[in-house]
C-alpha positions in Angstrom: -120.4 40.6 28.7 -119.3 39.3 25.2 -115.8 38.1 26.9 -117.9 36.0 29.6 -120.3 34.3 26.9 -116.8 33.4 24.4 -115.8 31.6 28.0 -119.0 29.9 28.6 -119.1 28.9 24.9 -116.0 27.2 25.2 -116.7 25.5 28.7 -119.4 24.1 26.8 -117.6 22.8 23.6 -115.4 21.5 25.8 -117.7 20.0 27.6 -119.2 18.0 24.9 -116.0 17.1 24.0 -115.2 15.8 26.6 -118.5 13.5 27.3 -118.5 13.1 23.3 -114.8 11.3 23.8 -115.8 9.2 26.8 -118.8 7.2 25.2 -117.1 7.0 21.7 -114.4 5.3 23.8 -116.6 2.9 25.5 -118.1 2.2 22.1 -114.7 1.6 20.7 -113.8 -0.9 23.6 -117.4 -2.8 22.7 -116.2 -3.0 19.1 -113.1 -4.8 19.8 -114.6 -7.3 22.4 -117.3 -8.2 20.0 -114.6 -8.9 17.1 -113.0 -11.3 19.5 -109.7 -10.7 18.2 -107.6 -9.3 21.2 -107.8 -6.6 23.2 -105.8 -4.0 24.1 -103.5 -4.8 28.1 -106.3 -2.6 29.7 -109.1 -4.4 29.2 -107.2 -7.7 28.8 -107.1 -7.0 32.3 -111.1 -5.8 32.6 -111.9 -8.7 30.3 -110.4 -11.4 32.4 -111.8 -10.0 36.3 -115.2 -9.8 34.3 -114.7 -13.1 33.2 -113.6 -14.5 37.0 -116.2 -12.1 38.8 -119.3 -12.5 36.4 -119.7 -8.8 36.3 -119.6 -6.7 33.1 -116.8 -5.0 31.5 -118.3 -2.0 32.2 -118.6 -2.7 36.0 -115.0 -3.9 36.0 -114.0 -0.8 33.9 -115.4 1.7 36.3 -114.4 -0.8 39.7 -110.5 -0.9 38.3 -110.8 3.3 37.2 -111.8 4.2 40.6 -109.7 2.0 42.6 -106.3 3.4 40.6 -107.5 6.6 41.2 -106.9 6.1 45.1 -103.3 5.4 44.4 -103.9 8.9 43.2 -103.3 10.2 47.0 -99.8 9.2 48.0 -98.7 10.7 44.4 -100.6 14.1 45.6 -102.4 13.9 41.7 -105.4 16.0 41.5 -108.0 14.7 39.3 -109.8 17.0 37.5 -113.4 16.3 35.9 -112.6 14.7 32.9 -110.7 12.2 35.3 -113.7 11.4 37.3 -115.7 11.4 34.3 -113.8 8.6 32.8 -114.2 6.5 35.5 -118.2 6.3 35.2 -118.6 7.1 31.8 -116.4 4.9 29.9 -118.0 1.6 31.9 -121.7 2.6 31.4 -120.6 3.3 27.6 -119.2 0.1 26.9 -122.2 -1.7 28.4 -124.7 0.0 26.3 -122.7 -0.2 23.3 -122.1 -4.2 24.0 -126.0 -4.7 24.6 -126.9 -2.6 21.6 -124.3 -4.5 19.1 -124.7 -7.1 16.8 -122.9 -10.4 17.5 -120.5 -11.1 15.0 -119.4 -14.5 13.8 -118.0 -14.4 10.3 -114.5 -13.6 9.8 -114.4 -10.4 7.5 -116.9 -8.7 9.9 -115.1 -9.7 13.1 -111.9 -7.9 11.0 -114.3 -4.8 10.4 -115.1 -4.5 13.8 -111.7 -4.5 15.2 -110.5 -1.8 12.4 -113.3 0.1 13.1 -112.3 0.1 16.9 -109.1 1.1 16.9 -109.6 3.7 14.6 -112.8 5.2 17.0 -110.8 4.3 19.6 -108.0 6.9 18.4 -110.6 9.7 17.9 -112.5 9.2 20.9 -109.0 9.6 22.7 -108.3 12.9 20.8 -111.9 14.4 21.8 -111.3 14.0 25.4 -107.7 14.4 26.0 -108.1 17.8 23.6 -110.8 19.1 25.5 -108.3 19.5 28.4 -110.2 18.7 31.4 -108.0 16.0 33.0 -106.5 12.7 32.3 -107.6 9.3 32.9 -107.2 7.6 36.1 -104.1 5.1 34.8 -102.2 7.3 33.0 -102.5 10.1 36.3 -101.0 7.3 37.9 -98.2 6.5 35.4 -97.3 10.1 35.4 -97.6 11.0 39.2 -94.9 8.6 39.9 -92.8 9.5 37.4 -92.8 13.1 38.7 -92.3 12.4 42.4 -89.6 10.1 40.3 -87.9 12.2 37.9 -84.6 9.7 37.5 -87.6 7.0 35.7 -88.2 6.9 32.4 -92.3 7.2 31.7 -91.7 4.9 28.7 -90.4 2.1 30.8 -92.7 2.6 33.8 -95.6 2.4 31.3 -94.1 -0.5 29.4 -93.7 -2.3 33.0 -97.7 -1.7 34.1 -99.2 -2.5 30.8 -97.1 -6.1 31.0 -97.8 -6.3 34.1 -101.6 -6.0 33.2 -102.1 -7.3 30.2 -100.1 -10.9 32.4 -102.4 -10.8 34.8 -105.4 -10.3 32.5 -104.5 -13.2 30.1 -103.9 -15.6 33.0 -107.5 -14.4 34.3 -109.1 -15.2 30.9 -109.0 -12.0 29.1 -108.2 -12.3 25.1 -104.7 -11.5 23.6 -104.5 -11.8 19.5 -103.6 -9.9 16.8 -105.9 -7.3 17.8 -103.4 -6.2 21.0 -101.3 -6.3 18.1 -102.8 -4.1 16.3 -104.1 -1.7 18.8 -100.2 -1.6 19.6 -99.1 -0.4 16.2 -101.7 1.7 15.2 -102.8 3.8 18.4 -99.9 5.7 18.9 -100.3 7.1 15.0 -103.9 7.8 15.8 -103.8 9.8 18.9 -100.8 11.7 17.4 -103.0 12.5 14.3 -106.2 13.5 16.4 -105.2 15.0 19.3 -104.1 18.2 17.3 -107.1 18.4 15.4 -109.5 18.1 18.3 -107.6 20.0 21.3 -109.1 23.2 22.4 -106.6 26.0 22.8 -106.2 27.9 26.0 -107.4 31.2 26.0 -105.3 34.1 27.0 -106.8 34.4 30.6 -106.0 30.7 31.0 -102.4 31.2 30.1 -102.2 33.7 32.4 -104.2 32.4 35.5 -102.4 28.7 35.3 -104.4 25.5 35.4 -107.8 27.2 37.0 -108.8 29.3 34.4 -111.6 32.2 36.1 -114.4 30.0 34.7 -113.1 27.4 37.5 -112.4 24.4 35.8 -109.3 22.4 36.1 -107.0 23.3 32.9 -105.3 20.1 32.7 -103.9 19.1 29.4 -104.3 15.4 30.2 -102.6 12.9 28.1 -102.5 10.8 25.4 -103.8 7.3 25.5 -103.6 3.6 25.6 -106.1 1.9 27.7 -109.2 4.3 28.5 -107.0 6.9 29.0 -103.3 9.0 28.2 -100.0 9.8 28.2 -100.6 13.5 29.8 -98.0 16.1 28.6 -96.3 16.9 31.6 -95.3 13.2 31.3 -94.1 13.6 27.7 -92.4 16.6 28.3 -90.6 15.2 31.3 -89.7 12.4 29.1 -88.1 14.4 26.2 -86.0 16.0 28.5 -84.5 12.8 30.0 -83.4 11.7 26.8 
């Protein structure tokens, strides 16, 4: 009896983790579009169709999220809950965080706002990767081609979308400046930092029954992040062994 309320304790850290890490991360994302600074390619990209559409970001966020994770199918990616929970939950966070924040005009606090995202940004991204419930749709789909691929670098194939992106969301209106910048230099640092300090460790059952644990939730390590979601390990691993 003790060993099935430990489980249920951790199902339940993790899943407050996990929900914890999706709304910090919409808050981050409202941070950075109220400094007006630059975004990172992501929501570059969500910026600009919000800003050709007239929806929200958050509507955009959620609209984008959930049609990336159809290209989930022909890669054979399962999503687990965190990855369909990043879908919603990022998009309704950002909007309440946007309607609930300040509007910011003066330089210094437009700087504070930025730093402030970035660095939330990196936190929120360790509290949901390390609670181990799935990656985010775009970085599922970055990593399911590069395993039906194994000859393609995850590096480049990231590098290509997030271009790709971040072109298409700058010719649709969305805001580059030192803030993509920024978010470039400092994320990977960040999420390196706080993915370690945050990520709940399997338990031995889990090692030993694979990815669905006997509590019956997907065990996937999910990634890291850029964007509102993560580089997951299987990618990284397959990486480091390419090189």
């Amino acid at each position: 009896m003790a060993k099935i309320g430990n489980r249920g304790d951790r199902l339940g850290r993790r899943l407050g983790q996990l929900y914890a890490g999706l709304t910090l991360y919409g808050v981050s994302m409202a941070l950075m579009v109220e400094a007006s600074l630059g975004l990172d390619p992501w929501d570059v990209f969500h910026q600009g169709l919000s800003e050709r559409t007239g929806a929200s970001i958050g509507t955009v966020t959620i609209a984008v999220g959930a049609l990336v994770l159809l290209l989930w199918i022909p890669l054979r990616q399962r999503p687990g809950l965190g990855t369909v929970s990043n879908v919603v939950v990022i998009g309704l966070a950002v909007d309440l965080a946007l309607a609930l924040l300040p509007t910011v005009e003066a330089l210094p606090a437009r700087i504070a706002f930025l730093v402030a995202g970035i660095l939330l940004n990196g936190m929120a991204t360790g509290l949901y990767i390390g609670a181990r419930l799935g990656p985010g749709p775009r970085d599922g789909l970055m990593t399911g081609y590069v395993a039906r691929r194994p000859h393609r670098s995850l590096r480049l194939v990231r590098t290509v979308i997030e271009l790709t992106v971040l072109a298409i969301g700058f010719a649709l209106g969305g805001q580059i400046g030192i803030g993509t910048l920024a978010y470039a230099l400092a994320i990977g640092p960040l999420v390196h930092a706080f993915i370690p300090m945050f990520t709940v460790p399997p338990t031995a059952d889990e090692v030993i029954n694979g990815p669905n644990g006997p509590d019956g939730v997907t065990d996937d390590p999910g990634g890291v992040t850029n964007g509102p979601d993560g580089i997951a390990d299987v990618g990284q691993r397959r990486e480091r062994s390419s090189i």
